[in-house]
N, CA and C of each residue as an Amber inpcrd file, in Angstrom:
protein
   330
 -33.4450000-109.5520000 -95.9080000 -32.4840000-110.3950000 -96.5610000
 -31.1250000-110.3490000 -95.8830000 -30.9350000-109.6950000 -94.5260000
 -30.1080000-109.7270000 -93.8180000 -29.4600000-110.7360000 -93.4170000
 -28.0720000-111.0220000 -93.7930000 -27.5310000-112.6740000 -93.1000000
 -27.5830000-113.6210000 -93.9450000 -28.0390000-113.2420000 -95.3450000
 -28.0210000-114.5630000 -96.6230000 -26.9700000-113.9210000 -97.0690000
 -25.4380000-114.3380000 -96.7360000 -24.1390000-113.9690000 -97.3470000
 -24.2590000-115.5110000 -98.1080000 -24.9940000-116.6350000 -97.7280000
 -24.4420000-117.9530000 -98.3080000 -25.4750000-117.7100000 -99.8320000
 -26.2060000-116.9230000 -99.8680000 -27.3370000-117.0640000-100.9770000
 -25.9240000-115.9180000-102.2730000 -26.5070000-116.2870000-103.7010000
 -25.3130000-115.8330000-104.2720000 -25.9780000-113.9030000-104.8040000
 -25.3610000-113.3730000-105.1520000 -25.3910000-111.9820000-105.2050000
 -26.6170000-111.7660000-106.1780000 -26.5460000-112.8630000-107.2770000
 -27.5100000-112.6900000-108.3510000 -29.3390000-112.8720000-107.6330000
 -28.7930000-113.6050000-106.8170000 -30.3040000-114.5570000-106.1360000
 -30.8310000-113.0860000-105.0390000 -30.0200000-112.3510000-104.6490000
 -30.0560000-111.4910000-103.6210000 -30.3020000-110.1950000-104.4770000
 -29.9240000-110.0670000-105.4480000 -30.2260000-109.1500000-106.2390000
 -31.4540000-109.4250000-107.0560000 -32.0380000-110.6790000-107.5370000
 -33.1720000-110.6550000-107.9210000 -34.5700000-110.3310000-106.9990000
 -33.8250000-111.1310000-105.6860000 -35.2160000-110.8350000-104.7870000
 -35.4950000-109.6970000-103.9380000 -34.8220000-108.5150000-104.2450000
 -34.9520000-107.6280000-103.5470000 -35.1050000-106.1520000-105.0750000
 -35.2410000-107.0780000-106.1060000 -35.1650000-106.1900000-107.1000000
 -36.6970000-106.4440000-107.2930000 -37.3890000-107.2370000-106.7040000
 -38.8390000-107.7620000-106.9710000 -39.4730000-107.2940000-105.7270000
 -38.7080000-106.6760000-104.4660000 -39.3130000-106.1460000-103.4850000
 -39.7220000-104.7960000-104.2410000 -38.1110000-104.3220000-105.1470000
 -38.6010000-102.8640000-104.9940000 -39.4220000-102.4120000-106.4070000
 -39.7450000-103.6450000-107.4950000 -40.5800000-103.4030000-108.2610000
 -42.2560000-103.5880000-107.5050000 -42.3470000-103.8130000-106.3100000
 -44.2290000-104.0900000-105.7120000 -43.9230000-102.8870000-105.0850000
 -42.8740000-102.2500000-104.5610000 -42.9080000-101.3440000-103.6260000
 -43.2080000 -99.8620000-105.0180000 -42.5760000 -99.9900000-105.8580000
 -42.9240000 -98.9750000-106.7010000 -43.9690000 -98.7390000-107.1280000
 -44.4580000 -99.9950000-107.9070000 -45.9290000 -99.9020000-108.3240000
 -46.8700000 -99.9490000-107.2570000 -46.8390000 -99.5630000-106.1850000
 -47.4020000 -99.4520000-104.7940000 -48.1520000 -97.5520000-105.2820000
 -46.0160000 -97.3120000-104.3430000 -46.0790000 -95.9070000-104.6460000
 -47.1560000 -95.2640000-106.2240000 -46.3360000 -95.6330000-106.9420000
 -47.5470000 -95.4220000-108.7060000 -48.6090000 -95.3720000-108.8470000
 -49.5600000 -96.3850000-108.3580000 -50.8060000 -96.3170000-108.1270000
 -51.0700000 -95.3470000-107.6880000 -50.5670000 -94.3110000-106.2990000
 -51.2430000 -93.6700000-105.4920000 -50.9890000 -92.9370000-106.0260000
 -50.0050000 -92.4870000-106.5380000 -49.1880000 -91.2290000-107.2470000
 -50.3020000 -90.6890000-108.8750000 -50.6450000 -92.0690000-109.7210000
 -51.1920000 -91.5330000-111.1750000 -52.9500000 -91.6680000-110.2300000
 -53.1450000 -92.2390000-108.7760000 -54.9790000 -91.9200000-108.8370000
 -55.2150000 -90.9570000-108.2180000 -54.6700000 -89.6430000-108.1000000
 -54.7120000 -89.0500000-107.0130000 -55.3550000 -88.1160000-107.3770000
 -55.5980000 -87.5780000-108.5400000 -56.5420000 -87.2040000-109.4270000
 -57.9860000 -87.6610000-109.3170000 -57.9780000 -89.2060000-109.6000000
 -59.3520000 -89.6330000-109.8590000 -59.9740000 -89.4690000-108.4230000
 -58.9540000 -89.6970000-107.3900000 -59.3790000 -89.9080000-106.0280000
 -59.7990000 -88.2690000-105.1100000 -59.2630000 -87.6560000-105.5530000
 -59.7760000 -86.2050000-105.6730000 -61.3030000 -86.0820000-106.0390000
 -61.1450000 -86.0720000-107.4760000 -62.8240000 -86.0390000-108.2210000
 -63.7800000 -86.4910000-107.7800000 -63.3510000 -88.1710000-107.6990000
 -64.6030000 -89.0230000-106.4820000 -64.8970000 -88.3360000-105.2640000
 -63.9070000 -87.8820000-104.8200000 -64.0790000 -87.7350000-103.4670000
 -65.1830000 -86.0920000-103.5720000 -64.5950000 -85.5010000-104.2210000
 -65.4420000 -84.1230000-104.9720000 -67.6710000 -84.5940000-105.0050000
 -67.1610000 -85.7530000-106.0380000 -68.4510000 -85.5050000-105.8940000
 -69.4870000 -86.2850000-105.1360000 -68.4500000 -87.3650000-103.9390000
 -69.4000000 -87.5010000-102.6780000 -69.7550000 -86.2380000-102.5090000
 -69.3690000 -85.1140000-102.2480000 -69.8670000 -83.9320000-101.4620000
 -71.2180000 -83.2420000-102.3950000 -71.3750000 -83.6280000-103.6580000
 -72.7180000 -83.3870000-104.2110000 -72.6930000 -82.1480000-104.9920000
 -73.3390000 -81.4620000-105.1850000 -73.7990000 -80.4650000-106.1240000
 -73.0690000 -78.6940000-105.3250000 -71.7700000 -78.9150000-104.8090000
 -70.9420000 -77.9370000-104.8740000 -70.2120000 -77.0230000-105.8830000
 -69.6790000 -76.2300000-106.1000000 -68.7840000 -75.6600000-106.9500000
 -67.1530000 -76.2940000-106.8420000 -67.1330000 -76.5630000-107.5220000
 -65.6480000 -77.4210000-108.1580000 -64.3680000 -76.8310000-107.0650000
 -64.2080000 -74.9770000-106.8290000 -63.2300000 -74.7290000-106.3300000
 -63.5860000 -75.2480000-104.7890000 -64.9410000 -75.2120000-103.9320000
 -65.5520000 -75.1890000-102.7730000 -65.0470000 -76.8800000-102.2280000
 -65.7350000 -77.6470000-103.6290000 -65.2000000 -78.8550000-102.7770000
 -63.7480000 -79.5880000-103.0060000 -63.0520000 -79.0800000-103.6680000
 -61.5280000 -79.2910000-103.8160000 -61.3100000 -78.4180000-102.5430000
 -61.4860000 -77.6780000-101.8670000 -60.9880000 -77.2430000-100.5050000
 -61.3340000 -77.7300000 -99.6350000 -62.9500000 -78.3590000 -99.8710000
 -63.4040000 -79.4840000 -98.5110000 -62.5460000 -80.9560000 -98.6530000
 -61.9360000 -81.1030000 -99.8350000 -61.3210000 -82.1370000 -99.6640000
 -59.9260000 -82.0900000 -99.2870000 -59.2160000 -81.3490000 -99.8980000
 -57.7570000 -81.2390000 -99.6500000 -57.6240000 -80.3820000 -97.7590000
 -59.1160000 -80.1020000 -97.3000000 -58.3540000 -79.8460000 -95.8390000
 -59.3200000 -80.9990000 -94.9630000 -59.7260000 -82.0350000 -95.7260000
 -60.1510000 -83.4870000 -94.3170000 -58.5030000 -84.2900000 -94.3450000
 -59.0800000 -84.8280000 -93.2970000 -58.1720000 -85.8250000 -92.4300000
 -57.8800000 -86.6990000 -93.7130000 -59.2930000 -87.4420000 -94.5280000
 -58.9860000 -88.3280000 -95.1310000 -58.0130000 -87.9320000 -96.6540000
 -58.0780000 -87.0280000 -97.1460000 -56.7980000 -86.4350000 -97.4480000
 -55.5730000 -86.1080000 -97.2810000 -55.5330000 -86.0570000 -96.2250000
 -54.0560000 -85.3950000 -95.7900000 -53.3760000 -87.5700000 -95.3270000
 -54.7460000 -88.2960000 -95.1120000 -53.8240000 -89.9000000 -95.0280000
 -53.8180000 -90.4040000 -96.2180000 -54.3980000 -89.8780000 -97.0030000
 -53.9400000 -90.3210000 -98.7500000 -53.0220000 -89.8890000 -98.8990000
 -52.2670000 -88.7610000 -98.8700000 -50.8760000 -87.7720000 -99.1970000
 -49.9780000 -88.6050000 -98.6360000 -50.2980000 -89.0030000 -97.0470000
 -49.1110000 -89.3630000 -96.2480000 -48.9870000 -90.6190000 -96.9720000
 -49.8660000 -91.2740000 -97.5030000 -50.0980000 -92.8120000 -97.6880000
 -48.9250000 -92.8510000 -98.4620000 -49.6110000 -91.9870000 -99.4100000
 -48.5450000 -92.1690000-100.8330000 -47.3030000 -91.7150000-100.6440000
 -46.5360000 -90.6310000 -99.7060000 -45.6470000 -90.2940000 -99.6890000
 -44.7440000 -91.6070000 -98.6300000 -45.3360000 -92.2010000 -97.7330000
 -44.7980000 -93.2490000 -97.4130000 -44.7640000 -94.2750000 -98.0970000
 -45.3000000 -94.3900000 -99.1640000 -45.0360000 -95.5540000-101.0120000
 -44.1960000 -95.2980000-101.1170000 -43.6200000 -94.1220000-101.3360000
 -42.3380000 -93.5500000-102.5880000 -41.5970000 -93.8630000-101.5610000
 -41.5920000 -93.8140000-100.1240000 -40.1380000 -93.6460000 -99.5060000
 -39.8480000 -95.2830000 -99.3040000 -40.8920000 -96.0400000 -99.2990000
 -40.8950000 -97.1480000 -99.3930000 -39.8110000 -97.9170000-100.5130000
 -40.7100000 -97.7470000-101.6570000 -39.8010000 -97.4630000-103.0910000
 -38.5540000 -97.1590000-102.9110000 -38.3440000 -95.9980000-102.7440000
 -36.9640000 -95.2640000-102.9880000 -36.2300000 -96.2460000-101.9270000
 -36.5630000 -96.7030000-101.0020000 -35.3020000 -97.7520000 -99.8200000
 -35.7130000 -98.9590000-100.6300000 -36.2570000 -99.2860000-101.0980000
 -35.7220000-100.1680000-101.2550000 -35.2380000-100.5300000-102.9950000
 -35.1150000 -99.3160000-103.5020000 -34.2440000 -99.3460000-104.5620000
 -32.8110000 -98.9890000-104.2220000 -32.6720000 -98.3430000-103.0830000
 -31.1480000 -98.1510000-102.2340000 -30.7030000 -99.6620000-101.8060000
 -31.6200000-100.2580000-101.3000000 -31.1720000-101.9400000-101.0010000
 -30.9000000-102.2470000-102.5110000 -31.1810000-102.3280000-102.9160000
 -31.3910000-103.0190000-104.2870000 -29.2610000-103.2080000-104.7760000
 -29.6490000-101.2250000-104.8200000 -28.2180000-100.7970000-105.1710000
 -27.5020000-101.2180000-104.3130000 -27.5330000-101.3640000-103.1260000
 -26.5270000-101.9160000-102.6660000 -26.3290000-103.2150000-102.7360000
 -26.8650000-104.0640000-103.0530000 -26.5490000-105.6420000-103.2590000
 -25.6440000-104.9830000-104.2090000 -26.0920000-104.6840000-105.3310000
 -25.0690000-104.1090000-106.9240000 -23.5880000-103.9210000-106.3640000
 -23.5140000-102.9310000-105.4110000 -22.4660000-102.3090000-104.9840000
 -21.6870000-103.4910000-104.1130000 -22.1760000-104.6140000-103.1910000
 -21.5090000-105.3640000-102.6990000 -20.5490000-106.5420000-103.3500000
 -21.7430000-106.6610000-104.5380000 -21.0020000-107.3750000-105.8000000
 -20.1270000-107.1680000-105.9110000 -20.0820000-105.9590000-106.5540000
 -18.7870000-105.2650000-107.3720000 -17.9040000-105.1040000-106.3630000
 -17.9320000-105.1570000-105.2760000 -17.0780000-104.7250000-104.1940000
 -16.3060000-106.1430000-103.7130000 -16.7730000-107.6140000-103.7140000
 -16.7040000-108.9600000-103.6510000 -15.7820000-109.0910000-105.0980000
 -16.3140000-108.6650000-106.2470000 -15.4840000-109.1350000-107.2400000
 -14.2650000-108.4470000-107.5140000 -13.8680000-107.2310000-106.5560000
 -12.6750000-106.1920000-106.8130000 -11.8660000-106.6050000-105.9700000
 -12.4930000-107.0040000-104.4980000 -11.8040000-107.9850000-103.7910000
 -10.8750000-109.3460000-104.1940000 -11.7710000-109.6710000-104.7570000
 -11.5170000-111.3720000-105.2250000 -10.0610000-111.2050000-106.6150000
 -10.2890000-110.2170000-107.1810000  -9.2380000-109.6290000-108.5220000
  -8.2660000-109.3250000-107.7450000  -8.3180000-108.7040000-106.9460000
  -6.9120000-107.9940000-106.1220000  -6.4270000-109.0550000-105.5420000
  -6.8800000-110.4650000-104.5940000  -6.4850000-111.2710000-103.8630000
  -5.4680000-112.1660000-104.7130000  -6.3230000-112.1590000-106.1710000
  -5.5290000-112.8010000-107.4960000  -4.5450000-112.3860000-107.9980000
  -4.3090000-111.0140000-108.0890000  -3.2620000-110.3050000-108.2900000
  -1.9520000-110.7360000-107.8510000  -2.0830000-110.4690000-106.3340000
  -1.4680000-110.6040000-105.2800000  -1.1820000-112.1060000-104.8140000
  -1.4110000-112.6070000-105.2610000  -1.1510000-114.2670000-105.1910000
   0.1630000-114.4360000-106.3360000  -0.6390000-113.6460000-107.6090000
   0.5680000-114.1300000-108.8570000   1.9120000-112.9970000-108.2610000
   1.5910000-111.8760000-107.6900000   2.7390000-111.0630000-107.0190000
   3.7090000-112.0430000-106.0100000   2.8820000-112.5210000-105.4000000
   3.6730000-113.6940000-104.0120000   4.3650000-114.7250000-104.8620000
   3.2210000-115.4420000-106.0130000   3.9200000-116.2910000-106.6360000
   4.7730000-116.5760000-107.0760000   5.6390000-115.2050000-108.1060000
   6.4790000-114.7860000-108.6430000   7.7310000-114.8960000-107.8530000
């Protein structure tokens, strides 16, 4: 959304507030199945003992790219709830501007 200064703050703030609501529920998903995705994965391995194959799973590859998966969700998430905030922050920073310029006009005016 880089370079839409002509788009208005509200429009820039909605559409990047809708990036970081898919980017969350991204992260979420991976975050509340990680459990179920464990278990499944448990009992591909078949008629093991519970502690045996929670260790065959948590040390494969395909584990450790579920972890990363999800931990690259959240960071996903988390930037772009920092974008988010910062549209917020440019606002407020445009409208403190714009008050002071007013100020200072009725100061000159005077």
């Amino acid at each position: 959304m880089e370079g839409d200064e002509n788009m208005p703050w509200s429009e820039q703030y909605r559409i990047q507030g809708e990036i970081w609501c898919d980017a969350e529920a991204g992260a979420q998903i991976l975050e509340d199945s990680k459990s179920a995705v464990m278990a499944q994965w448990q009992t591909e391995l078949g008629d093991i003992p519970v502690n045996r194959a929670e260790q065959t799973v948590k040390a494969s590859n395909r584990w450790r790219d579920y972890i990363t998966d999800t931990v690259n969700a959240r960071k996903a998430a988390n930037l772009a709830k920092v974008r988010l905030e910062a549209i917020k922050m440019k606002a407020m920073e445009y409208q403190a501007k714009e008050a002071n310029q007013r100020v200072e006009m009725r100061i000159i005016g005077r």
